[in-house]
TORPA-4810 file (N, C-alpha, C, O; in nm, 3 decimals):
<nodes>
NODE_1_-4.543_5.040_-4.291_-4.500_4.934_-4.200_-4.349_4.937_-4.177_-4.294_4.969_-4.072_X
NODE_2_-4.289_4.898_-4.291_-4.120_4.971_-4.272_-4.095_5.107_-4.180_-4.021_5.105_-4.082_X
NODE_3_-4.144_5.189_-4.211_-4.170_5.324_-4.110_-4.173_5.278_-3.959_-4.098_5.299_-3.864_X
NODE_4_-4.277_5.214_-3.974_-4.308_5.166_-3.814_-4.211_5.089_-3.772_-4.159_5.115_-3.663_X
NODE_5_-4.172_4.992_-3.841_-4.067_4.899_-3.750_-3.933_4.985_-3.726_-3.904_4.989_-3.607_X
NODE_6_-3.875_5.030_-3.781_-3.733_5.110_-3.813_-3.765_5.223_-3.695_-3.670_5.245_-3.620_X
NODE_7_-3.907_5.311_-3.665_-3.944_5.361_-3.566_-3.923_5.281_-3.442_-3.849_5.321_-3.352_X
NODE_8_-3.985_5.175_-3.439_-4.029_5.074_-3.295_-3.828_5.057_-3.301_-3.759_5.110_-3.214_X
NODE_9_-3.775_4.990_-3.400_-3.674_4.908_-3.378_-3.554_5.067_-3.307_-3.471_5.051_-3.217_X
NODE_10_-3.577_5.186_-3.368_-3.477_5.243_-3.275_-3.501_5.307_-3.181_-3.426_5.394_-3.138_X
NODE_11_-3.634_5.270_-3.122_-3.739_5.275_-2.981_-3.609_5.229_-2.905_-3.513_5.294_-2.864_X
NODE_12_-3.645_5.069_-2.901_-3.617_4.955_-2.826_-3.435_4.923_-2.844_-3.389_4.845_-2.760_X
NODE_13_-3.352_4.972_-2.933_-3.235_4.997_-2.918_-3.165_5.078_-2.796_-3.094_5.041_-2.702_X
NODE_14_-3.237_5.260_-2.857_-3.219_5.337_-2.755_-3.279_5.285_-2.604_-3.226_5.349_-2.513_X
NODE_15_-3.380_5.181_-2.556_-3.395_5.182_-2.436_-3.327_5.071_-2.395_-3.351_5.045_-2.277_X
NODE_16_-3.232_4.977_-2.461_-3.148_4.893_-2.451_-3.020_4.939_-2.362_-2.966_4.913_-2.255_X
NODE_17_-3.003_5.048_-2.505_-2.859_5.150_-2.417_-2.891_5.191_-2.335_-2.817_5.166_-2.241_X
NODE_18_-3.008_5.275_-2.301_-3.058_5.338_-2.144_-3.024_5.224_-2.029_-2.985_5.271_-1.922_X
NODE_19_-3.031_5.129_-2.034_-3.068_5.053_-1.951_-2.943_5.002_-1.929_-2.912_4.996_-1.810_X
NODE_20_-2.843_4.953_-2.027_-2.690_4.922_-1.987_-2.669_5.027_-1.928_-2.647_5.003_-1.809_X
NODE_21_-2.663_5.146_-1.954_-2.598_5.232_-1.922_-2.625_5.280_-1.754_-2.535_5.296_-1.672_X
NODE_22_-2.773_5.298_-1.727_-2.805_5.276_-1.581_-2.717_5.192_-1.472_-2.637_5.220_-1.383_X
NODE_23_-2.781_5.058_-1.536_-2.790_4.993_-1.489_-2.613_4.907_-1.479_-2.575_4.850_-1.376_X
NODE_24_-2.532_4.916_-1.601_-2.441_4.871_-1.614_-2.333_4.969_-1.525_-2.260_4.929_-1.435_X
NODE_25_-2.344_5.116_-1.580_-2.302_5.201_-1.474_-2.281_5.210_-1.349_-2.175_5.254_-1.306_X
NODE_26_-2.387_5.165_-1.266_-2.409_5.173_-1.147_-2.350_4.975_-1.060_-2.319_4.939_-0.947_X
NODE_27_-2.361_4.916_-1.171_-2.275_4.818_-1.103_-2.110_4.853_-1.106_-2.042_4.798_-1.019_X
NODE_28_-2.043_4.942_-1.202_-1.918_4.965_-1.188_-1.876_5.040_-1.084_-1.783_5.016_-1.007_X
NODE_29_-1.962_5.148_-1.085_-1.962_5.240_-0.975_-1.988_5.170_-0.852_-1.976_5.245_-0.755_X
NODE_30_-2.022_5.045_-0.820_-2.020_5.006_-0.677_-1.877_4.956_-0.636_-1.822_4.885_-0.720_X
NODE_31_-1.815_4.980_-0.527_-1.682_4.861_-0.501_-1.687_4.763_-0.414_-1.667_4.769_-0.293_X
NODE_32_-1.718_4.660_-0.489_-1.777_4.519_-0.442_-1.657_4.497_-0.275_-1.537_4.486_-0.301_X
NODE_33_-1.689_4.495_-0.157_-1.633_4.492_-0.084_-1.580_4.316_-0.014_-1.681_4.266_0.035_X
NODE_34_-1.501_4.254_-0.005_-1.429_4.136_-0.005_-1.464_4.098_0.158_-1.459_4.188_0.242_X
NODE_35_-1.498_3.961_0.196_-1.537_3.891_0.323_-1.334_3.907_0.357_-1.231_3.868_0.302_X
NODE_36_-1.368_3.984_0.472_-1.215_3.989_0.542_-1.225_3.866_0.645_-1.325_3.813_0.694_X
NODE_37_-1.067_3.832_0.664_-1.068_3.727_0.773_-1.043_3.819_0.858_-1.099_3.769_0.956_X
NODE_38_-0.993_3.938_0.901_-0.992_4.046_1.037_-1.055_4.156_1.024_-1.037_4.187_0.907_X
NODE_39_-1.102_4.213_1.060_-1.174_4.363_1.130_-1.015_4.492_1.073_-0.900_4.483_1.116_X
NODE_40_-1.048_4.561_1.005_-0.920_4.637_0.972_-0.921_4.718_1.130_-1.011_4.763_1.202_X
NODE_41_-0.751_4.707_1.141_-0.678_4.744_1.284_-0.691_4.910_1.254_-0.707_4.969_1.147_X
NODE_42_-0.677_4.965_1.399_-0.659_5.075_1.398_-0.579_5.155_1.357_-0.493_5.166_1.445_X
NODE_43_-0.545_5.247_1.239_-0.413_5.286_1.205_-0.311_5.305_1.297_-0.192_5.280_1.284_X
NODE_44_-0.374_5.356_1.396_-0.231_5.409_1.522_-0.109_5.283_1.504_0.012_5.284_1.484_X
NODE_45_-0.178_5.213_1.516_-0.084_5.049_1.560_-0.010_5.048_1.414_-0.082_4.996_1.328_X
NODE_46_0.076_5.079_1.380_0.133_5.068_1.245_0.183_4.920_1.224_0.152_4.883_1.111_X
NODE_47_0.251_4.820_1.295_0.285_4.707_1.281_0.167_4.580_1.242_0.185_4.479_1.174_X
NODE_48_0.077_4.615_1.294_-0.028_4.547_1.361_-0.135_4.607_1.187_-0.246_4.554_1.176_X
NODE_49_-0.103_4.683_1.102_-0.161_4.757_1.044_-0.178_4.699_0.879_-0.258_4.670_0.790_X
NODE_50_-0.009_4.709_0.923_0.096_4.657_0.800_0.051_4.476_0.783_0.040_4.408_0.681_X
NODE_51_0.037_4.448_0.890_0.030_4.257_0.869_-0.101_4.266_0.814_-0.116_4.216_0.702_X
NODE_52_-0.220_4.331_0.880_-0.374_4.331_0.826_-0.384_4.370_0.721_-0.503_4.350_0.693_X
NODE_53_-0.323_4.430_0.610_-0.250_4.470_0.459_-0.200_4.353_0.353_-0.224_4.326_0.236_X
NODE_54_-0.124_4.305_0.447_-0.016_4.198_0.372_-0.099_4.070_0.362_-0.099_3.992_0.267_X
NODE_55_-0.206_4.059_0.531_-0.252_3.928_0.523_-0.342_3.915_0.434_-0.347_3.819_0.358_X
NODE_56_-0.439_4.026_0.434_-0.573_4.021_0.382_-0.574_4.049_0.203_-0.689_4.055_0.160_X
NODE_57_-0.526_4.056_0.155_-0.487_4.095_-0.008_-0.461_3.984_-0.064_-0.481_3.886_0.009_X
NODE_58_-0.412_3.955_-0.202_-0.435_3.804_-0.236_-0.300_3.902_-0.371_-0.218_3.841_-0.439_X
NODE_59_-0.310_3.997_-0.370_-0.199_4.083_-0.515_-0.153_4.141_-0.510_-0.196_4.213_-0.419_X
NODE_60_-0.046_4.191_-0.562_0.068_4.333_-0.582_0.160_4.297_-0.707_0.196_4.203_-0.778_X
NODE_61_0.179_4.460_-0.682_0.285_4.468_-0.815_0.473_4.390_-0.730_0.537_4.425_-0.631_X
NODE_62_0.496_4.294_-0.819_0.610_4.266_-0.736_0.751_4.336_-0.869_0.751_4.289_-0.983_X
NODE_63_0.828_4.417_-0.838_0.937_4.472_-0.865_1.063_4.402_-0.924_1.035_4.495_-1.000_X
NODE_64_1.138_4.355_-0.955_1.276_4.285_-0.976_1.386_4.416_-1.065_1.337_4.527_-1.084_X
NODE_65_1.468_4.399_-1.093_1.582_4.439_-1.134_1.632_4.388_-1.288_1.706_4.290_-1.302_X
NODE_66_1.575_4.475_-1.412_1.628_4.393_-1.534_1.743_4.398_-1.594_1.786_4.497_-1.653_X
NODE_67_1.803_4.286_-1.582_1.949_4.361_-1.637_1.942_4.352_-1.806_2.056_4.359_-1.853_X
NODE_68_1.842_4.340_-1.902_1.836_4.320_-2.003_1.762_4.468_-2.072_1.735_4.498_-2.189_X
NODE_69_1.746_4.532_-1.956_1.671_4.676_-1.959_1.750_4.759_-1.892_1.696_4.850_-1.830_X
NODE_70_1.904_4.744_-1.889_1.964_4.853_-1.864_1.976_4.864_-1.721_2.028_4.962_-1.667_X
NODE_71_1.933_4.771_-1.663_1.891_4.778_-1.490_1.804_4.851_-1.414_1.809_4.873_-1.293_X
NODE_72_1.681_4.909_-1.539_1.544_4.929_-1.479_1.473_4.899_-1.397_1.561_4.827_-1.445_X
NODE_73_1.407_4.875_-1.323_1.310_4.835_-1.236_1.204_4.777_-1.352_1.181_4.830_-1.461_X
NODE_74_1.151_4.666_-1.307_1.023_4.616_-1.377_0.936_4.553_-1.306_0.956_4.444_-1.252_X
NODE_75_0.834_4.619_-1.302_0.730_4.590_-1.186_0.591_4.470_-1.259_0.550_4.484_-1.374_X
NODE_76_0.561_4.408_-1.204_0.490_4.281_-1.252_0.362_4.250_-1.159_0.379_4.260_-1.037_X
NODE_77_0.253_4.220_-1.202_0.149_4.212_-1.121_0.122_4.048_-1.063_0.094_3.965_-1.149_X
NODE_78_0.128_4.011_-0.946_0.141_3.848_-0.907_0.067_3.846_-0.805_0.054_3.950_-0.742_X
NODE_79_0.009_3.743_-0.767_-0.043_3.648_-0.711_0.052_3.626_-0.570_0.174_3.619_-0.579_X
NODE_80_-0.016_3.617_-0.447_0.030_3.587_-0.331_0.000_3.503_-0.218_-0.105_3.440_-0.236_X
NODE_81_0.064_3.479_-0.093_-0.014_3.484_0.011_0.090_3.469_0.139_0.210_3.445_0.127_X
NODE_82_0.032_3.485_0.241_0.121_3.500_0.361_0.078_3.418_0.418_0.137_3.421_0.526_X
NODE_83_-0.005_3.325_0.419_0.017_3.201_0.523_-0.179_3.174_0.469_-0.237_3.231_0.376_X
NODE_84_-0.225_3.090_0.548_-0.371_3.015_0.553_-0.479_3.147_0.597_-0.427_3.232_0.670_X
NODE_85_-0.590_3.164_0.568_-0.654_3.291_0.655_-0.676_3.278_0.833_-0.713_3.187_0.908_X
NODE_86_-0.649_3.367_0.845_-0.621_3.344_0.991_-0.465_3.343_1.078_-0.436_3.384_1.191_X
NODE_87_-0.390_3.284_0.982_-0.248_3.213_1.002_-0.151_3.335_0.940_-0.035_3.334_0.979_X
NODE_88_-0.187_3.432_0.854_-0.048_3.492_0.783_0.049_3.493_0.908_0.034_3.495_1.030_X
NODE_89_0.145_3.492_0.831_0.331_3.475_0.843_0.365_3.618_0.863_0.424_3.655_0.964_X
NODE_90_0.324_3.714_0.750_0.365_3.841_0.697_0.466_3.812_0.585_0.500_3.910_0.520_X
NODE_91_0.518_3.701_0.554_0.574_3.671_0.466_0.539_3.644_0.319_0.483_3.540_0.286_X
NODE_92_0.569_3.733_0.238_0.480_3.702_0.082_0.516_3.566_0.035_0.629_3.567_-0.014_X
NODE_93_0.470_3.471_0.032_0.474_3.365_-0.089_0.466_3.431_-0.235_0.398_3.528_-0.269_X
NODE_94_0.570_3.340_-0.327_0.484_3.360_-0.451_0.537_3.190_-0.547_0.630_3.113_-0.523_X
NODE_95_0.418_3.184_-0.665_0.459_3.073_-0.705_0.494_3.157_-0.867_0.406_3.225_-0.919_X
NODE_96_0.630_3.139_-0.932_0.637_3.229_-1.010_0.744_3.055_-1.089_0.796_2.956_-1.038_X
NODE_97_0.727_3.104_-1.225_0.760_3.044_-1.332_0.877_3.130_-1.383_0.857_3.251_-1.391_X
NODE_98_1.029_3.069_-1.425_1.129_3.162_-1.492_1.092_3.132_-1.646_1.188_3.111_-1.719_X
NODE_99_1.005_3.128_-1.685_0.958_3.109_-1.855_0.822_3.300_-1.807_0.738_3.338_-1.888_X
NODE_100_0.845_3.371_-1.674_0.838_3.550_-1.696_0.942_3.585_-1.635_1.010_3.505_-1.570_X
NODE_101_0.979_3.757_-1.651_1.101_3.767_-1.662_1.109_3.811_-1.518_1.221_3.853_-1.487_X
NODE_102_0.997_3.812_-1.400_1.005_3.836_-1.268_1.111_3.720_-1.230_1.217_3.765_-1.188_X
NODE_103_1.105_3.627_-1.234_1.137_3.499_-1.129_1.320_3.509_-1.231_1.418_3.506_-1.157_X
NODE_104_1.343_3.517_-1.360_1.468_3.549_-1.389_1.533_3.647_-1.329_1.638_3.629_-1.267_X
NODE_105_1.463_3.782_-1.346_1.565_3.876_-1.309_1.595_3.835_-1.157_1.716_3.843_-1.140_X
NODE_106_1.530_3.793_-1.040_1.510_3.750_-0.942_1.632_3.669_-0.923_1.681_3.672_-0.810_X
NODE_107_1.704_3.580_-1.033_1.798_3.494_-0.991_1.905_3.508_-1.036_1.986_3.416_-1.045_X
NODE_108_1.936_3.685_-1.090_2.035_3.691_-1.118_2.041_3.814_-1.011_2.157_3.857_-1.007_X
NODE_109_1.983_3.861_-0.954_1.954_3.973_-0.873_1.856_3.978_-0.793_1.749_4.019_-0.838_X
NODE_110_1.865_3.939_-0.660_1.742_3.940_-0.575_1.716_4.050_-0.555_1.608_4.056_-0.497_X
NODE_111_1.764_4.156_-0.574_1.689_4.296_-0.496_1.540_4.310_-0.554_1.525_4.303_-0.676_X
NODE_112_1.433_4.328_-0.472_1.328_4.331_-0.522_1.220_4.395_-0.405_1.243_4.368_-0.287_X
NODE_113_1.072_4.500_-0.450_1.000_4.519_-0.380_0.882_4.498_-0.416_0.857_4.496_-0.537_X
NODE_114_0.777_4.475_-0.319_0.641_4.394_-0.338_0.533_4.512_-0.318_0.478_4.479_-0.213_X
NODE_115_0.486_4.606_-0.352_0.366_4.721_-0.328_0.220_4.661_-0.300_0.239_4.554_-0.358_X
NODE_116_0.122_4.653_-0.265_0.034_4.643_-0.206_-0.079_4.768_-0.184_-0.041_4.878_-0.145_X
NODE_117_-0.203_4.744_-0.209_-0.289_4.849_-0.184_-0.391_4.793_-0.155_-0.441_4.693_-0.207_X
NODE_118_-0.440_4.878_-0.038_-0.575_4.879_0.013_-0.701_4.856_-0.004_-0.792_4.804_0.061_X
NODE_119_-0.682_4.930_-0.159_-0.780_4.933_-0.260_-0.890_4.833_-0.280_-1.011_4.832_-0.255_X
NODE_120_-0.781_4.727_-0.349_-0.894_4.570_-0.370_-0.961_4.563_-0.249_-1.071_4.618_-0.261_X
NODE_121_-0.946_4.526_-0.151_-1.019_4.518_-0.032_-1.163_4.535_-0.024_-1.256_4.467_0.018_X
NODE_122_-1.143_4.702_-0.105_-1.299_4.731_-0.050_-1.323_4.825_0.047_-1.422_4.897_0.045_X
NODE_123_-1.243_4.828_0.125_-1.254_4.933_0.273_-1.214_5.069_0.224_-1.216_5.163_0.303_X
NODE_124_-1.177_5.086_0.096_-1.133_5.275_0.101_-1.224_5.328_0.051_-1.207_5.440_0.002_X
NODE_125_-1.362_5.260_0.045_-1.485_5.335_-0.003_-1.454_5.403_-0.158_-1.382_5.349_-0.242_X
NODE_126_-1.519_5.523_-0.176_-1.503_5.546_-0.384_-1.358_5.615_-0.359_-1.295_5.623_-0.464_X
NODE_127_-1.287_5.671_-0.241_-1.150_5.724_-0.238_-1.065_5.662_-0.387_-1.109_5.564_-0.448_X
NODE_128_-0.946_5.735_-0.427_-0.881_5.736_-0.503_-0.793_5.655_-0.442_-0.755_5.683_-0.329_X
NODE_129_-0.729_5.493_-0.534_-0.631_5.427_-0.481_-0.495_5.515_-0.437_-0.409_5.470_-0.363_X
NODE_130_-0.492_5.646_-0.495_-0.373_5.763_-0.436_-0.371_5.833_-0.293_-0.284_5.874_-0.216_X
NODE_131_-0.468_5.829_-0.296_-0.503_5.884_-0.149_-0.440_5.870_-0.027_-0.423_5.751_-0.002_X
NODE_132_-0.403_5.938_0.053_-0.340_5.833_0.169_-0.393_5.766_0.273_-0.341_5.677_0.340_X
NODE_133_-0.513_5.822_0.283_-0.620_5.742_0.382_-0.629_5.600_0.300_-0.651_5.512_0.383_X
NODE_134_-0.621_5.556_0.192_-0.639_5.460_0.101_-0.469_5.399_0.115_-0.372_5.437_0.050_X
NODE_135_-0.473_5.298_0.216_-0.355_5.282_0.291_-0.261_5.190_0.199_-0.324_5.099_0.145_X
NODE_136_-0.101_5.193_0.165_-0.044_5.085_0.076_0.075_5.068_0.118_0.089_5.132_0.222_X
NODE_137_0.160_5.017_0.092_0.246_4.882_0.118_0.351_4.890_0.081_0.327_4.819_-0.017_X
NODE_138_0.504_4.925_0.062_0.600_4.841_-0.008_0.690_4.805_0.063_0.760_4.873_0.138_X
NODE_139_0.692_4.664_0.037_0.799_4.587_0.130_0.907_4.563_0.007_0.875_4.506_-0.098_X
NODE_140_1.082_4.630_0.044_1.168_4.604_0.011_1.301_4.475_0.040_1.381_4.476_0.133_X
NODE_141_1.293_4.397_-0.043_1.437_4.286_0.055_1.459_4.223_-0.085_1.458_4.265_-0.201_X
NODE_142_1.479_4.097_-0.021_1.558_3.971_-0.209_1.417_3.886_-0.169_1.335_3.864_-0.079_X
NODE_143_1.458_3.856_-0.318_1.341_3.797_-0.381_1.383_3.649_-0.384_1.459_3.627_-0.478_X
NODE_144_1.352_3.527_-0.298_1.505_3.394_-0.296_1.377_3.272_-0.319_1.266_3.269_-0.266_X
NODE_145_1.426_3.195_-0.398_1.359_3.041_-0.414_1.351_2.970_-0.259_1.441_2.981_-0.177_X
NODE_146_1.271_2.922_-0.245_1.255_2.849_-0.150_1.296_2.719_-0.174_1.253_2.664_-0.275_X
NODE_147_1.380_2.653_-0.092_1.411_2.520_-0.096_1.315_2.419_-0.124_1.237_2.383_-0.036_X
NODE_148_1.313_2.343_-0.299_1.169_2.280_-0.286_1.129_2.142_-0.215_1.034_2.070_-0.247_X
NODE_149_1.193_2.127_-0.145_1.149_1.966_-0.060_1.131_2.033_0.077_1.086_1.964_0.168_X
NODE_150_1.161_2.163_0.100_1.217_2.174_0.257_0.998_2.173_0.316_0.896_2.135_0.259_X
NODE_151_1.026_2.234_0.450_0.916_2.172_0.531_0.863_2.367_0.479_0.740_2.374_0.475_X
NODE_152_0.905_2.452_0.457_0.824_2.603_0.420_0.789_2.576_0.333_0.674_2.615_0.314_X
NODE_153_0.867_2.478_0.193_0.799_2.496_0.079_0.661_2.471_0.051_0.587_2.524_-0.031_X
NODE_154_0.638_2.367_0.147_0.500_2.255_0.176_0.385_2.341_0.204_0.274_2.333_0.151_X
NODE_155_0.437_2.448_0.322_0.352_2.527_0.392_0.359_2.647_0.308_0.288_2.741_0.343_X
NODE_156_0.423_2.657_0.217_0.400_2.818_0.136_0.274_2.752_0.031_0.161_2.801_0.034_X
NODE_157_0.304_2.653_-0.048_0.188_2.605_-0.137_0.092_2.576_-0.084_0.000_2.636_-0.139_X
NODE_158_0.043_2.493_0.025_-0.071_2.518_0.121_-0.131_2.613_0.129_-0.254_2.608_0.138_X
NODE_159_-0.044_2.759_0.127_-0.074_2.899_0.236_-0.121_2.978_0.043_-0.210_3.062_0.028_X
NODE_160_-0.044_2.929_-0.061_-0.096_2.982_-0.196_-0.227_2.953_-0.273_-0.317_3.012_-0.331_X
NODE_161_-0.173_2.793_-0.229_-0.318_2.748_-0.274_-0.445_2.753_-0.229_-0.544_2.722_-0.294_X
NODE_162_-0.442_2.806_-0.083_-0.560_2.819_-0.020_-0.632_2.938_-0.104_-0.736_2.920_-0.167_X
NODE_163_-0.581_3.029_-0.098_-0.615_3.178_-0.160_-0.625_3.194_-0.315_-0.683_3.288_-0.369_X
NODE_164_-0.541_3.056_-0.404_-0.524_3.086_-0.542_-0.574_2.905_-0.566_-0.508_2.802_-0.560_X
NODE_165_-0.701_2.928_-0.591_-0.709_2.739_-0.606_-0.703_2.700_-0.761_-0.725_2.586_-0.802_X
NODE_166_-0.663_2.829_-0.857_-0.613_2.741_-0.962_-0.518_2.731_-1.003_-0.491_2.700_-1.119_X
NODE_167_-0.410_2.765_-0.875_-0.248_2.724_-0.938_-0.225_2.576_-0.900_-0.120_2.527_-0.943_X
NODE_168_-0.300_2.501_-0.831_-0.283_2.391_-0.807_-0.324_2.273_-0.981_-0.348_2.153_-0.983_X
NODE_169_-0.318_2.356_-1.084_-0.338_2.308_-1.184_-0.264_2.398_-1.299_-0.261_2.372_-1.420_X
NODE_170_-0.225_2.474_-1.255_-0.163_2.541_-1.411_-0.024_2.448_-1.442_0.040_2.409_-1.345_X
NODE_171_0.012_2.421_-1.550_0.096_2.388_-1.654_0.215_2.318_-1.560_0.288_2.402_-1.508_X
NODE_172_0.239_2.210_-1.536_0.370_2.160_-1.469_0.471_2.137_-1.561_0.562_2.092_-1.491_X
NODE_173_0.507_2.140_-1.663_0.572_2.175_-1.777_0.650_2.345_-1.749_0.768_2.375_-1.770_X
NODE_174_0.547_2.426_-1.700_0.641_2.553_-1.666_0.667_2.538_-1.543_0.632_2.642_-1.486_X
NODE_175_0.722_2.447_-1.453_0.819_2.427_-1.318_0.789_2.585_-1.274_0.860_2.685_-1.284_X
NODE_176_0.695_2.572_-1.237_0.635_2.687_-1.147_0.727_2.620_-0.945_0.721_2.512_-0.887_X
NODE_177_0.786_2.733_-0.916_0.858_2.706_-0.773_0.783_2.835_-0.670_0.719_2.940_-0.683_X
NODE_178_0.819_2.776_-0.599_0.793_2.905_-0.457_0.893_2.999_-0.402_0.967_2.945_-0.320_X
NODE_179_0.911_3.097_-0.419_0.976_3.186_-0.419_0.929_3.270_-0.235_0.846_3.218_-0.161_X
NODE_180_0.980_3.357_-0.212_0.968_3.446_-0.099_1.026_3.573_-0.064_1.149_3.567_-0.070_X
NODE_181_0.981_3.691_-0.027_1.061_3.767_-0.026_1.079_3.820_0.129_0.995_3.855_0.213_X
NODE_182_1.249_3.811_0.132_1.278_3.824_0.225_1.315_3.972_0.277_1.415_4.023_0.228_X
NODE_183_1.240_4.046_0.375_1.230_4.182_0.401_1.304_4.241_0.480_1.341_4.202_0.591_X
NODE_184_1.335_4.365_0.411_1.451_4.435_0.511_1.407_4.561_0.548_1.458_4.622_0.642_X
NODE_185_1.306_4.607_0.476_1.261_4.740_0.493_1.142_4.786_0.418_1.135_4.783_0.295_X
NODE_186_1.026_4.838_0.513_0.921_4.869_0.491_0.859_5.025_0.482_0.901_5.118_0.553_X
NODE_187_0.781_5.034_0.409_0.703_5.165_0.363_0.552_5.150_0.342_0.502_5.100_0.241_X
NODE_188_0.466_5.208_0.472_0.329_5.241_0.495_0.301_5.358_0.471_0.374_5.450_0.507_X
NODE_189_0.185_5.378_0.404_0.097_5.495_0.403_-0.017_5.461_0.445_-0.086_5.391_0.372_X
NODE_190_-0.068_5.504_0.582_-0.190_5.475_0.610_-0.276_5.627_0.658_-0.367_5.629_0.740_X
NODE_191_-0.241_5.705_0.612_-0.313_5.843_0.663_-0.197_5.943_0.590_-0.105_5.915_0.513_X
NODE_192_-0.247_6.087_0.654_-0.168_6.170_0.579_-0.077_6.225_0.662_-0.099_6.211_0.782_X
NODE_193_0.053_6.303_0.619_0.175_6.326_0.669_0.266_6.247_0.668_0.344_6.233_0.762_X
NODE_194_0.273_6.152_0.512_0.375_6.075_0.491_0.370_5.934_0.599_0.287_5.886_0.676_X
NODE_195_0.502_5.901_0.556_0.527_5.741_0.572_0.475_5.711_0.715_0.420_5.786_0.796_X
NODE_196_0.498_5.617_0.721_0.463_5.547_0.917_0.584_5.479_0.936_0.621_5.394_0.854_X
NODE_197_0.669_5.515_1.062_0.737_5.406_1.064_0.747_5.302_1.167_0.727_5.306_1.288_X
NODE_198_0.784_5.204_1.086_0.728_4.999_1.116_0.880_4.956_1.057_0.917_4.967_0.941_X
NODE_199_0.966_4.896_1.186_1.050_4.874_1.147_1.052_4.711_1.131_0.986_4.675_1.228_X
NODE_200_1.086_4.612_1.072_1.097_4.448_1.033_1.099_4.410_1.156_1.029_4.309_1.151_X
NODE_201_1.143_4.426_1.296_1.130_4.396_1.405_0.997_4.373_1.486_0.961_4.286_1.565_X
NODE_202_0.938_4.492_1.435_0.790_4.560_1.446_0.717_4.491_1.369_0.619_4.460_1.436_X
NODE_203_0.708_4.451_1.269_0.620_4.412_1.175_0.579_4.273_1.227_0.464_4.234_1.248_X
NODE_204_0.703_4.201_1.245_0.673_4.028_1.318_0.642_4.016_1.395_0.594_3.908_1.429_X
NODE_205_0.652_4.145_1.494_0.591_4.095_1.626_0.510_4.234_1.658_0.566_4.308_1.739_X
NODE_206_0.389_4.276_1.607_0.296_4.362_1.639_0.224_4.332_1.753_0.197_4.225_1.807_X
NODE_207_0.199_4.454_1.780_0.137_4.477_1.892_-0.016_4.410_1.866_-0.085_4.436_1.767_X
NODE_208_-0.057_4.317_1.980_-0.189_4.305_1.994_-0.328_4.439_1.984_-0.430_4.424_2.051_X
NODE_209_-0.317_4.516_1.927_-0.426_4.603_1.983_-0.452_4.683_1.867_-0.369_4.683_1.776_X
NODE_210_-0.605_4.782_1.854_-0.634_4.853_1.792_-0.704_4.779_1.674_-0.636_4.745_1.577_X
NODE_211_-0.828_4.756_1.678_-0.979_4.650_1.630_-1.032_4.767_1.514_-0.962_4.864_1.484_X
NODE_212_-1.121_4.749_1.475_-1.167_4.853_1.371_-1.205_5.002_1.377_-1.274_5.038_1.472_X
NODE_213_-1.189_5.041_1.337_-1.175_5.224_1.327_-1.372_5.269_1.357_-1.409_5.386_1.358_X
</nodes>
């Protein structure tokens, strides 16, 4: 009887693991694809390309300047948004706390860049987030507090909280503020043969045109 169970019992183990492993496998291997508020634009339109990037994403690595690291770059993963869905600005919001060392180095040094990828989305299919058809982002400028009474600050937390509904509760004790980064210069990869260029002029005021591929 011991025989038998210790038999049966590493039966029903091994078809345990079979079955995570199928089955658990094959949910990783899917890339759960995200309800877009737009139709991804046609690459040609690079301005028009860049906003459908910026609007539709909710994360990126945001960059600052450490001066406690020698004046390294230190790149930080945050939370965003560019305006209500439907509404982006192209302007990153962020709600960042100086108790991390993003929103410090930030106020002793605005230089800062925000990267962005395609990836989360969903649309680059099993492609490698490296890829260049697997289109990404870095917007370079200062990284500046937003005035907190003014009439943007109102509309940046609106435009955060829509997209992030549990910062409307994290810790008010860490004086979490709204921050923004203000852009001077941009870098697309949306296909191959290097960068696209989309100059800050371009970016705010894209061209109407070019619907899904």
């Amino acid at each position: 009887m011991d025989m038998f169970m210790m038999r049966n019992g590493k039966y029903v183990l091994n078809l345990i693991s079979f079955v995570l492993i199928v089955f658990g496998g094959s949910v990783h291997s899917t890339i759960p694809i995200r309800t877009l508020s737009q139709d991804r634009p046609n690459r040609s339109n690079g301005p028009t390309f860049a906003r459908w990037l910026v609007s539709e994403n909710t994360w990126g690595v945001l960059s600052t300047i450490a001066d406690d690291l020698g004046g390294a770059p230190f790149g930080d993963v945050v939370s965003y948004s560019d305006g209500e869905p439907y509404h982006g600005t192209g302007i990153p919001y962020f709600y960042l706390t100086t108790l991390d060392p993003t929103a410090r180095y930030a106020l002793k040094d605005h230089r800062s860049s925000f990267t962005i990828s395609e990836y989360p989305l969903g649309t680059c299919g099993k492609i490698d987030p490296e890829n260049p058809t697997c289109s990404k982002i870095t917007l370079t400028g200062k990284l500046n507090e937003v005035e907190a009474k003014s009439e943007e600050a109102g509309m940046a937390k609106k435009a955060l909280f829509s997209k992030h509904v549990e910062m409307k509760n994290w810790p008010k004790d860490h004086t979490f503020k709204v921050y923004k980064l203000d852009i001077e210069d941009i870098f697309l990869i949306d296909f191959y043969g290097g960068s696209k260029s989309v100059t800050v002029d371009q970016y705010f005021l894209p061209k109407n045109e070019g619907r899904q591929e």
